[in-house]
LUMROLO-481840 format. One record per residue: residue in three letters; x, y, z of N, C-alpha, C in turn. Coordinates in steps of 0.1 Angstrom, whole numbers, plus 5000, padded with zeros to 4 digits. Example, Ala and Ser with C-alpha at 12.3 -4.5 7.8 and 13.67 -1.06 7.14 Angstrom:
BEGIN
ALA513249435078512349555078513249675078 SER512849785071513749895071512950005079 
//
This chain:
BEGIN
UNK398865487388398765527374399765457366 UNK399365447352400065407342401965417345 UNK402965317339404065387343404765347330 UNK405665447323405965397307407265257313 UNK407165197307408465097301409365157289 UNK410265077290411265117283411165177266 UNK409665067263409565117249408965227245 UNK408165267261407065377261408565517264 UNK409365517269410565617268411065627258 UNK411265507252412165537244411865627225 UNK410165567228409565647217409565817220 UNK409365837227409565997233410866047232 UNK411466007237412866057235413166037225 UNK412865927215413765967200412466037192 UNK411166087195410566177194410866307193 UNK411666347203412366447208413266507203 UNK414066397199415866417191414966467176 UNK414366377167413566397158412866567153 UNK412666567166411766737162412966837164 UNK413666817171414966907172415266927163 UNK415766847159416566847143415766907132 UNK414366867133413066897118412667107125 UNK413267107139413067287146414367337138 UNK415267307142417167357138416767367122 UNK416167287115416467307100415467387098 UNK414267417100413467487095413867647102 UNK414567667110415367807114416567877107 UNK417167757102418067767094417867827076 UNK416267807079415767807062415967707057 UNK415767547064416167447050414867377053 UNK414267387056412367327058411967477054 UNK410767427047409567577040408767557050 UNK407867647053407067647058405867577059 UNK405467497048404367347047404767247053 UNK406167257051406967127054406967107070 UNK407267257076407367207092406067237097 UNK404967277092404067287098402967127100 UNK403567037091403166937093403566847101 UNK404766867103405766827114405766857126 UNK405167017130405167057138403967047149 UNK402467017138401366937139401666877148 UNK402366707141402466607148403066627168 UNK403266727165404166757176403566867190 UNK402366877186401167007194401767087194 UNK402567177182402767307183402067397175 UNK400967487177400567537172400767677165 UNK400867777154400867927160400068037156 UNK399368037171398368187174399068297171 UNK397768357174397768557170399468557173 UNK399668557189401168647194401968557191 UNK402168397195402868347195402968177193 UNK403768127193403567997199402667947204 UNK401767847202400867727216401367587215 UNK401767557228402367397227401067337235 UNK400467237228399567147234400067007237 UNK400166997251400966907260399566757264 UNK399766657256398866517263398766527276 UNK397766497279397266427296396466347296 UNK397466247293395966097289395266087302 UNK393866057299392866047308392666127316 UNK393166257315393266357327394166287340 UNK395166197337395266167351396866217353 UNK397266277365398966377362399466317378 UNK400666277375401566287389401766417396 UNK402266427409403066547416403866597405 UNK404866497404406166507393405966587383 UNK404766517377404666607364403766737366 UNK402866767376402666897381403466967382 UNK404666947387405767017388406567057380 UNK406666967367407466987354406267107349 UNK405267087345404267167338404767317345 UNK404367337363404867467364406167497364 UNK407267377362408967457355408967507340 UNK408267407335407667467321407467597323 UNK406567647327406067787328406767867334 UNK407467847343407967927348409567947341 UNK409967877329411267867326411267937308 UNK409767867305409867867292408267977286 UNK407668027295406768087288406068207301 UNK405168247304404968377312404268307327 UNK404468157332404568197342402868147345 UNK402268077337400867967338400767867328 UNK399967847334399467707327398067717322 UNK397467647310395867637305395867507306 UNK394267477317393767337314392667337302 UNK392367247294391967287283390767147284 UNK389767157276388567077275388566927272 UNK389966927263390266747266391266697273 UNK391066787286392066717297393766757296 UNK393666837285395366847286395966957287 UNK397366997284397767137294398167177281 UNK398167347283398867427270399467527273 UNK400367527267401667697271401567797260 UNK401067867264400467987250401868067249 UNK402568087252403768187248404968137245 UNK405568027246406867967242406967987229 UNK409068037227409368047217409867937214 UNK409867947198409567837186411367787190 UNK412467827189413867777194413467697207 UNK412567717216412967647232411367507229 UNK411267487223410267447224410767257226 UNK411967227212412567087219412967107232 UNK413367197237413867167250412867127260 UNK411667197256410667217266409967017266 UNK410067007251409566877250410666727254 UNK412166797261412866747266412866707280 UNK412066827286412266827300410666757301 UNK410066757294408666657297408766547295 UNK409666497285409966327289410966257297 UNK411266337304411766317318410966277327 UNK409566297325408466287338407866217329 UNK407466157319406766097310405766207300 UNK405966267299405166327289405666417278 UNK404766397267404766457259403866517248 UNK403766547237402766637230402266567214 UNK403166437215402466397204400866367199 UNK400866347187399266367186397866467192 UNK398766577197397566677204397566767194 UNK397266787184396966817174397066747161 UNK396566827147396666757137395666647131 UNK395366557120394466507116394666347121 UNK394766287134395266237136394066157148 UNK394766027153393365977169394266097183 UNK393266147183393666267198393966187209 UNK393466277223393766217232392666157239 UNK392866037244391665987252390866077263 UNK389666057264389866137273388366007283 UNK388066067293387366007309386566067315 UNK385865997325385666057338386766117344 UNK386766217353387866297358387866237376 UNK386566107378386166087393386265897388 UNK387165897379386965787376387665657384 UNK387565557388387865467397387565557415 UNK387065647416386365707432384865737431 UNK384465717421383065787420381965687425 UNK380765677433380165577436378465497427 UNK379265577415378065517406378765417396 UNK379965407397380965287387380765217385 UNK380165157372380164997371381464917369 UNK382465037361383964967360385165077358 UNK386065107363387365177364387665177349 UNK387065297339387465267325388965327326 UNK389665357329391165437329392065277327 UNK391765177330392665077317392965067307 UNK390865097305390665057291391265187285 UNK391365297290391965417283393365417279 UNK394365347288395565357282395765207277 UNK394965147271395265057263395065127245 UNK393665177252393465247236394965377233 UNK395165457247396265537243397465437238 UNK397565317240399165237233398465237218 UNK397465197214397265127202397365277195 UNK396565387202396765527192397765567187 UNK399065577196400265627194400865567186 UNK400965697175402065647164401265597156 UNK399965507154399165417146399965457129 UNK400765357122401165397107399865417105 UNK398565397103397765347094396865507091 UNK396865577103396165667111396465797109 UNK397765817105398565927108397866007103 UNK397166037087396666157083395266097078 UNK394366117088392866077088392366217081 UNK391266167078390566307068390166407075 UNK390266407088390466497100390366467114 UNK391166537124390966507135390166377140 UNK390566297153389466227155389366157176 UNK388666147178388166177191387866067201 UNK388466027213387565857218386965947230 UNK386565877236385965897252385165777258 UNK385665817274385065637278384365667289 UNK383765637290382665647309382665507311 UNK382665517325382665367332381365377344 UNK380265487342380065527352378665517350 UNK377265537360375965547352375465677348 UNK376365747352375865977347377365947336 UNK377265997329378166017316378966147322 UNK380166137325381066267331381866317322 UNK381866247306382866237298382266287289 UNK381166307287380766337272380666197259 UNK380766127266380566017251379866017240 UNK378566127244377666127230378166197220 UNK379266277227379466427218381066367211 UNK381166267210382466197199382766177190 UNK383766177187383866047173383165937175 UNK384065907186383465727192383665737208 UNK382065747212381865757226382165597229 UNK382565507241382565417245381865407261 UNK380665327266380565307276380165177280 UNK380865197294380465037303379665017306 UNK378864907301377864877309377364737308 UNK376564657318376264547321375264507308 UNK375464377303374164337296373564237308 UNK372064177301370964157303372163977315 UNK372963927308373563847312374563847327 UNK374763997331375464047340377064037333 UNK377264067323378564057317379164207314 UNK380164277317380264387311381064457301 UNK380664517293381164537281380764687276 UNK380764707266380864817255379464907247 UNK379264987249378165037243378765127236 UNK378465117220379565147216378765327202 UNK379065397207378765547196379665607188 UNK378965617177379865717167379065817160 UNK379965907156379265987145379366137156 UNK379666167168379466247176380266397172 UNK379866497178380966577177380166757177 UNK381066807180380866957182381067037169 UNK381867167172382667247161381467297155 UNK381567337144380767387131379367297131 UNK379267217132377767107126377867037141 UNK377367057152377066977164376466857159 UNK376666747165376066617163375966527173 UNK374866407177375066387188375066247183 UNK375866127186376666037184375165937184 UNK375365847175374365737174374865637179 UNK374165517184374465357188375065277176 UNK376065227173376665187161376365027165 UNK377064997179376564877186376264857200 UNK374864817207374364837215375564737228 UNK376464617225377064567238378264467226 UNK379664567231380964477226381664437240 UNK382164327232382164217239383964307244 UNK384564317252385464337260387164337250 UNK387064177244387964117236388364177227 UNK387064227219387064307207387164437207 UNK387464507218387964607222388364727205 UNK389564647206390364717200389864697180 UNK389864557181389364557168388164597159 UNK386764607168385964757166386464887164 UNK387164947170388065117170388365067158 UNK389665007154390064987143389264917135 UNK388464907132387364897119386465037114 UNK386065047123385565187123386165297123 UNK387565307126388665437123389365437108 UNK389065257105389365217090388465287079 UNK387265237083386265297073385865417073 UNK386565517084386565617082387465667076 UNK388965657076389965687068389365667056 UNK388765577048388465497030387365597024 UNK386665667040385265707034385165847036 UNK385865947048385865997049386166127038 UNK385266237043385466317030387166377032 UNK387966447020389066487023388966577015 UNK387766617004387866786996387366867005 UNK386766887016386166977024387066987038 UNK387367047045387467007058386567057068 UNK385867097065384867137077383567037070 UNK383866907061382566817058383466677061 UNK384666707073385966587067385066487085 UNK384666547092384566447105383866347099 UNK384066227109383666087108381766147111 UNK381166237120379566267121379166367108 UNK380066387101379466427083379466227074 UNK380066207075380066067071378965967075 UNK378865977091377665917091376565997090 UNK376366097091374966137084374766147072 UNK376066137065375466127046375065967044 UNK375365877051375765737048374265727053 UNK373965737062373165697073373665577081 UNK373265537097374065477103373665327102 UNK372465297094373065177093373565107083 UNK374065207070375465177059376465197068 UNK376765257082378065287084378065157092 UNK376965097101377664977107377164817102 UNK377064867088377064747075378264767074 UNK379164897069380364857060381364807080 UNK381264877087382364897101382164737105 UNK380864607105380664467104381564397097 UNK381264417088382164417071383964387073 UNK384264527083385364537081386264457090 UNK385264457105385364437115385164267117 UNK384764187106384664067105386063967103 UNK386764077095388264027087389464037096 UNK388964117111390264167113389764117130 UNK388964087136388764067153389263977156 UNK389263827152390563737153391763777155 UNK392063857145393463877150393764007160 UNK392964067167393164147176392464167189 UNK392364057188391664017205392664077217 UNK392064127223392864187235392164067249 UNK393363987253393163887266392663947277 UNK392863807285392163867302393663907305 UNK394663817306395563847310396063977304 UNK395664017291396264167290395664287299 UNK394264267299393564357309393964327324 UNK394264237325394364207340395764267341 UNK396864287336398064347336398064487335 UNK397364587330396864717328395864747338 UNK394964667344394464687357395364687367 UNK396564627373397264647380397764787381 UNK397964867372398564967370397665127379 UNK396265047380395365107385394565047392 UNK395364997407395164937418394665017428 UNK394064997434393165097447394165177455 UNK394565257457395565307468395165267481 UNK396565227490396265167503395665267514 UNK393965287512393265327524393365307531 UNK392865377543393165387560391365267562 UNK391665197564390265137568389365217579 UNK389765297587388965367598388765527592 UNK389065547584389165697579387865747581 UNK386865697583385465727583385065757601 UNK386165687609385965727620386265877628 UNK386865937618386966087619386266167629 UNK386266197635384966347646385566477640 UNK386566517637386966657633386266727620 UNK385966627614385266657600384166747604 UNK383266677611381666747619381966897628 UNK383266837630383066927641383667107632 UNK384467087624384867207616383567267603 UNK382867147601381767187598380467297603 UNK380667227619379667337633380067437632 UNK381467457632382067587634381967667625 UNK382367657612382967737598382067767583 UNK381067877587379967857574380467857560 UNK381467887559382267917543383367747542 UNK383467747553384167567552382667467546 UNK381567517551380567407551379967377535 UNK380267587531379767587516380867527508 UNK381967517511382467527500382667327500 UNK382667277511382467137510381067097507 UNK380067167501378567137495379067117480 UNK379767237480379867257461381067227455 UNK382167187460383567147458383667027461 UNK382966977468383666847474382566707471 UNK383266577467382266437462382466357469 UNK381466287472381266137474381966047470 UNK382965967478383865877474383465747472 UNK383965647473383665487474384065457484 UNK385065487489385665477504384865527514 UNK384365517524383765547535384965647542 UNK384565797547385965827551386965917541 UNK386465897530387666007516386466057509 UNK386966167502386566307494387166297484 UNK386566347474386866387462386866507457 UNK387966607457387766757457388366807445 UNK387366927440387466957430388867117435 UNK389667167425390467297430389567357417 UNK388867477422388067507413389767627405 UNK389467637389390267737385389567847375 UNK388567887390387167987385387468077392 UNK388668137398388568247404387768377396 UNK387168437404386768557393387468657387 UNK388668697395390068747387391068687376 UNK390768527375391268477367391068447352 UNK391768427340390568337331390568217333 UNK389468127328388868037331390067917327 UNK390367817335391267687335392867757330 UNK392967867339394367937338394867907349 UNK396167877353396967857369398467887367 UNK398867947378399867987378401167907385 UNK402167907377403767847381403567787401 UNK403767917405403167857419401967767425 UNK400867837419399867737421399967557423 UNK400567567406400867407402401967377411 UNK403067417417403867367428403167347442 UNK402767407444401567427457400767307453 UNK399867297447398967177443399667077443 UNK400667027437401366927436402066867449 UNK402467007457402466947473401566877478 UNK400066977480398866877483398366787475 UNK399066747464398366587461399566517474 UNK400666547469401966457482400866407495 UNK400966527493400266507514399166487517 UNK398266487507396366457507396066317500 UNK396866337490395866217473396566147473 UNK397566127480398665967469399366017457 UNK399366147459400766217445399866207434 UNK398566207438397366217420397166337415 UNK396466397406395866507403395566457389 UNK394366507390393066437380392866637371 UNK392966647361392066747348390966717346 UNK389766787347388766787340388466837325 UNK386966797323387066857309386167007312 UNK385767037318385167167325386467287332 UNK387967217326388967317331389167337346 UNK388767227355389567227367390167107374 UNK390467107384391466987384390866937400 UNK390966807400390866717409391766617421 UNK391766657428392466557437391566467445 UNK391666337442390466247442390266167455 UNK391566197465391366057476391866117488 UNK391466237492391466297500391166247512 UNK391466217527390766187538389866317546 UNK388666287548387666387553388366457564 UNK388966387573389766437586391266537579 UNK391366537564392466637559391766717552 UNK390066737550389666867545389867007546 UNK390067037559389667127564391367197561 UNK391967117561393467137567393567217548 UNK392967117536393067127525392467287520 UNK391567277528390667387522391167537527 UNK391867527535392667647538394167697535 UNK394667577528395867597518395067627505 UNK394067577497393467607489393067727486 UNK392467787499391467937502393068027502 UNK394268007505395068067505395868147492 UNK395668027484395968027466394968067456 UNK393668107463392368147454392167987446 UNK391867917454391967777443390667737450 UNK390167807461388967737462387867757464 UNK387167877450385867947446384667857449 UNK384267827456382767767459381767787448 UNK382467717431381167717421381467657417 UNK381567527414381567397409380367407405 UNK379867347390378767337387377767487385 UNK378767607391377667717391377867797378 UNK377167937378377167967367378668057363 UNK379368027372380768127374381467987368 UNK381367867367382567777368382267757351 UNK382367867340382167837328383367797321 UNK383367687310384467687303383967797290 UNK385867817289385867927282387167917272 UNK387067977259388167907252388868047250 UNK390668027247391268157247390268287237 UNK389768307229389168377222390468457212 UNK389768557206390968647205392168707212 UNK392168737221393268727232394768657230 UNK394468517218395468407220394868357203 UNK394168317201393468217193393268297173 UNK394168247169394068367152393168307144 UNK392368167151390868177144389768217151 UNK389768297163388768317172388168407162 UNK386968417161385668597158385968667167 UNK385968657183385368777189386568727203 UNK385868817212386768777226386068707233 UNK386468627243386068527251386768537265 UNK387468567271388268577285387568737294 UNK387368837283386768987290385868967291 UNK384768887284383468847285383168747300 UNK384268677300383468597311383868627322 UNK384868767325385668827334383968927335 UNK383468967328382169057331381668997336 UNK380968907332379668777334380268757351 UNK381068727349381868677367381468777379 UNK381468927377381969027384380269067384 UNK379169057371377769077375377468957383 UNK377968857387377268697394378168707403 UNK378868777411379768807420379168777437 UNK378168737438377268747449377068547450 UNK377868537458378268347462376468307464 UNK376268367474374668367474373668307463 UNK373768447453373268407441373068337434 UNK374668307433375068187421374368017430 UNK374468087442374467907447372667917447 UNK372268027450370568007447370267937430 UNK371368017424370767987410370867807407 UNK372067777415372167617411372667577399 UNK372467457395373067387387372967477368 UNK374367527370374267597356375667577351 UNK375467567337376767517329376467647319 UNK377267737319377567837309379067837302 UNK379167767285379767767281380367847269 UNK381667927264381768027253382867977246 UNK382467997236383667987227383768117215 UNK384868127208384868257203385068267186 UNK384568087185384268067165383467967168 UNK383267917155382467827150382867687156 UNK384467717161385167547160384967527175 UNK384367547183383567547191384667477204 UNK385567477207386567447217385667427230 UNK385067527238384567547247383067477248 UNK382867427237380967337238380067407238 UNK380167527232378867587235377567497225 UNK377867447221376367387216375667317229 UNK376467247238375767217247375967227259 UNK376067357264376167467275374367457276 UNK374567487291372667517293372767617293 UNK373067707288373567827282374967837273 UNK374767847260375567857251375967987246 UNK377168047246377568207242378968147232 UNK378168187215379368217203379568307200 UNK380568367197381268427196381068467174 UNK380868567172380568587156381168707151 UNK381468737142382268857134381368917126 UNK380769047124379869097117380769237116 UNK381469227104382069317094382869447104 UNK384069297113384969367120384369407136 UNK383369357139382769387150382269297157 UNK382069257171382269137178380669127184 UNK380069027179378668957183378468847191 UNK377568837198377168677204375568637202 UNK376268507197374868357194374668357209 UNK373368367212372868267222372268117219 UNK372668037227371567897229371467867242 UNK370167837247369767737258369367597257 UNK369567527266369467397265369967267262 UNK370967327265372667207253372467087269 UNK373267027269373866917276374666807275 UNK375466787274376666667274376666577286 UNK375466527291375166457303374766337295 UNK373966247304373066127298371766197287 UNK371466317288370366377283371066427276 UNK371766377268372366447257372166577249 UNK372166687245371566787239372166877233 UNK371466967221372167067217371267177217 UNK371767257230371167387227370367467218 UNK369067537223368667567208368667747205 UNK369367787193369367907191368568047198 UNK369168137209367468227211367168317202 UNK368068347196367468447184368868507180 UNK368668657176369468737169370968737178 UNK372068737172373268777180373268897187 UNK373868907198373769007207375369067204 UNK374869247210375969317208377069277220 UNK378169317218379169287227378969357240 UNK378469477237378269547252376869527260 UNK375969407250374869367259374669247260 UNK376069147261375868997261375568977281 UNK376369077288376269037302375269067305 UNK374369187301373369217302372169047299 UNK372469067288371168927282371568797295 UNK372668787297372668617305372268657318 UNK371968787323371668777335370568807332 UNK369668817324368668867323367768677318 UNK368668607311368068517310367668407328 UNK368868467336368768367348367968447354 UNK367168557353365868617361364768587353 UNK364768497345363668447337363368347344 UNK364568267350364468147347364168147367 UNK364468267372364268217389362768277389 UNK362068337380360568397377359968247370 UNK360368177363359668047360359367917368 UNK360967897376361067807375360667777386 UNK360267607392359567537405360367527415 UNK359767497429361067477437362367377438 UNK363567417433364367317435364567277424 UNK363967337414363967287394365367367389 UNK366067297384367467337382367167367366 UNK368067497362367567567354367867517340 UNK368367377337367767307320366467187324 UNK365667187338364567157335363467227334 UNK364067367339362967457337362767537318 UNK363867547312364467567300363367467290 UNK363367327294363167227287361367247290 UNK360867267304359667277303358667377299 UNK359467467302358467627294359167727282 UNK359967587273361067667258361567757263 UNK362067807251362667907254362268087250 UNK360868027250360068157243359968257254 UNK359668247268359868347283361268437277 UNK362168347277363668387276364268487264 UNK363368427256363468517239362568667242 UNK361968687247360668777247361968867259 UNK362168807265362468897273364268917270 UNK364768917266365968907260365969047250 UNK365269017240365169117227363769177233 
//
């Protein structure tokens, strides 16, 4: 993994000293309240209903032992004792007081990290495949090209106050694990017609309030021009984007008023004056690939017999390596997911221990890795098959290893009311129900491939527009409702859910979703996973029988 240099510390740490000083004065009463909250922005501190939220960077979802370990001293030093993994790969401490908070962002750049740019109107965090450089459909290891774009983001003078928030994401892969359509600016690798590879390049994407699904701006960039496209297109969005509205301020209201081919007339335009001078070399890529060098595999690891044989024996070892566990590139290693779907838990929640325990077994399993997802669970990616078994029972010991990956229990879920002072409604009780009626492993694993996603406003944190089941969260004069939608996807089949009808009452939303997956094992064909059955007979079975 990436490892900062001197200048990559040293911006952090006088980051650090900086916000100290802009915390001390605004406690003191000599900052107003505008003043530090802009400040405070720059710095992922947010403040919800009860308290405090510090939103902590995890570029590319990719985290050391080390810093596993700093995250649960965090917690365990400075707030109640967990951690949230959150939908763009990064970590957040919902209780820290506003006095410990430099400290907190002291003891993270010790391990390299910090919270700049995780919030605010600003380029966020990159985010990835979570199986990226182990996955066996790769055409190229995008986590270079990720923290190249993370140097050019940080700090950008030019950038600082964009007319709102703004978003990258990269796939390297041929299934999209990253969501690229649903961006600002999706980026993916892929081969042209010449066997050359490069850039397919989307904008206009995005969730929240107005779902949008990202248009082709340019079908293949050239590698070089990397950087100088972003920066044309982040330009013309700064010049153009709206700034009297903010819920009309994203770059996908821009290109839909524009239409997309004024947006990659003017982004040509801009991008003509300025690509000479920002060519990114072989030799710079080839320097940033080192960084993310293959770890030294065991060449026989495939020669294993223990693997099979704990398989014969152990029916709950076998399931949970069906639905937890991936296909590597290596012949011999696994890719395992730690599911943080317990049904007693909320959803991408882990505890101080946990994160120490996990951070052990990356030591002793992965090479000291641990990978975030954007589905809120976490990955240790280079596992040897002959250390599953050993893994899976330190796992099974910590509740870390729920056998629903991909099911309809492994939903992302955003704090809701609970935490969140723009949520409508709740979101954590809701999917603690939903959990407890789908409680039957059986079940869930008959039902198959389901992505049930909630969020608890409009600003859609959790994705429900493109959940294959979508649950929003709405406010009807003090009283807590839920949107349905079926049909969303953030895969290659891009999609946004489509409405089923009237919002549902709070005490009949568990009702309706289970009632929708008995529609859907009454429709559907054998082995038809339930958004092709959604997609083949609408959603009218589902509506009728719902209301």
């Amino acid at each position: 993994m990436y490892q900062y240099n001197d200048n990559d510390q040293t911006l952090i740490n006088e980051r650090v000293t900086q916000f100290r000083g802009q915390t001390e004065r605004y406690l003191k009463g000599e900052l107003g309240e505008d003043e530090f909250r802009a400040l405070r922005l720059m710095n992922g501190l947010y403040i919800q209903t009860h308290a405090p939220m510090l939103r902590v960077a995890g570029p590319y979802g990719l985290l050391s032992s080390r810093q596993l370990r700093m995250i649960a001293h965090v917690s365990r030093k400075y707030d109640k004792g967990y951690a949230h993994i959150t939908t763009r790969q990064n970590i957040q401490f919902n209780w820290p007081e506003l006095k410990n908070v430099p400290d907190i962002l002291e003891d993270l750049a010790s391990v390299q990290m910090h919270a700049i740019q995780t919030s605010g109107n600003c380029l966020r965090n990159t985010t990835t495949d979570h199986l990226a450089g182990v996955c066996t459909d790769e055409i190229e290891d995008p986590r270079p090209y990720c923290e190249i774009i993370r140097q050019w983001t940080i700090l950008h003078p030019e950038f600082a106050y964009l007319p709102r928030k703004f978003k990258i994401a990269v796939s390297g892969s041929k299934q999209d694990r990253a969501a690229t359509q649903l961006h600002d600016i999706g980026l993916h690798l892929i081969k042209n017609d010449a066997g050359e590879i490069g850039f397919k390049v989307l904008v206009g994407g995005g969730l929240g309030r107005t779902p949008v699904i990202g248009k082709v701006i340019r079908p293949f960039l050239e590698k070089k021009h990397l950087l100088s496209y972003l920066e044309a297109i982040v330009r013309v969005y700064n010049l153009n984007g709206r700034r009297d509205n903010k819920y009309k301020a994203r770059i996908k209201i821009l290109v839909r008023e524009s239409g997309i081919e004024n947006m990659t007339e003017w982004v040509e335009a801009e991008w003509q004056q300025i690509k000479q001078d920002m060519e990114v070399s072989d030799a710079r890529y080839s320097e940033m690939k080192n960084h993310f060098a293959p770890h030294p595999y065991e060449t026989n690891a495939n020669q294993d017999s223990s693997f099979k044989t704990h398989l014969a024996q152990d029916k709950n070892f076998v399931t949970w390596v069906k639905h937890n566990v991936i296909d590597h590139k290596i012949p011999g290693y696994r890719a395992v997911f730690v599911s943080l779907k317990a049904p007693a838990i909320a959803p991408g929640d882990i505890t101080e221990k946990q994160l120490d325990d996990v951070a052990e077994m990356a030591d002793q399993y992965s090479f000291g890795e641990i990978r975030t997802t954007h589905r809120q669970n976490l990955v240790l990616a280079d596992v040897k098959q002959a250390n599953l078994f050993s893994l899976w029972q330190k796992l099974s010991a910590l509740s870390l290893a729920t056998p629903n990956i991909g099911t309809a229990t492994d939903m992302i879920c955003c704090p809701g009311l609970d935490f969140c002072a723009l949520a409508n409604a709740s979101s954590i009780n809701i999917a603690k129900e939903i959990n407890e009626a789908l409680d039957d492993i059986d079940y869930l694993h008959d039902i198959g491939d389901l992505k049930i996603n909630m969020s608890g406003c409009m600003n859609g944190c959790a994705h429900q527009s493109v959940g294959h089941i979508g649950i929003l969260g709405v406010d009807k004069k003090g009283v807590e409702w839920y949107q349905l939608t079926l049909g969303g996807s953030s895969e290659n089949d891009a999609a946004l859910g489509q409405r089923l009808g009237p919002a549902v009452a709070k005490d009949q939303i568990t009702k309706a979703i289970t009632t929708i997956l008995e529609v859907y094992i009454k429709h559907r064909n054998e082995q038809e996973i339930f958004l092709d059955t959604v997609n083949r007979v609408g959603i009218t079975p589902f509506k009728q029988a719902v209301y």
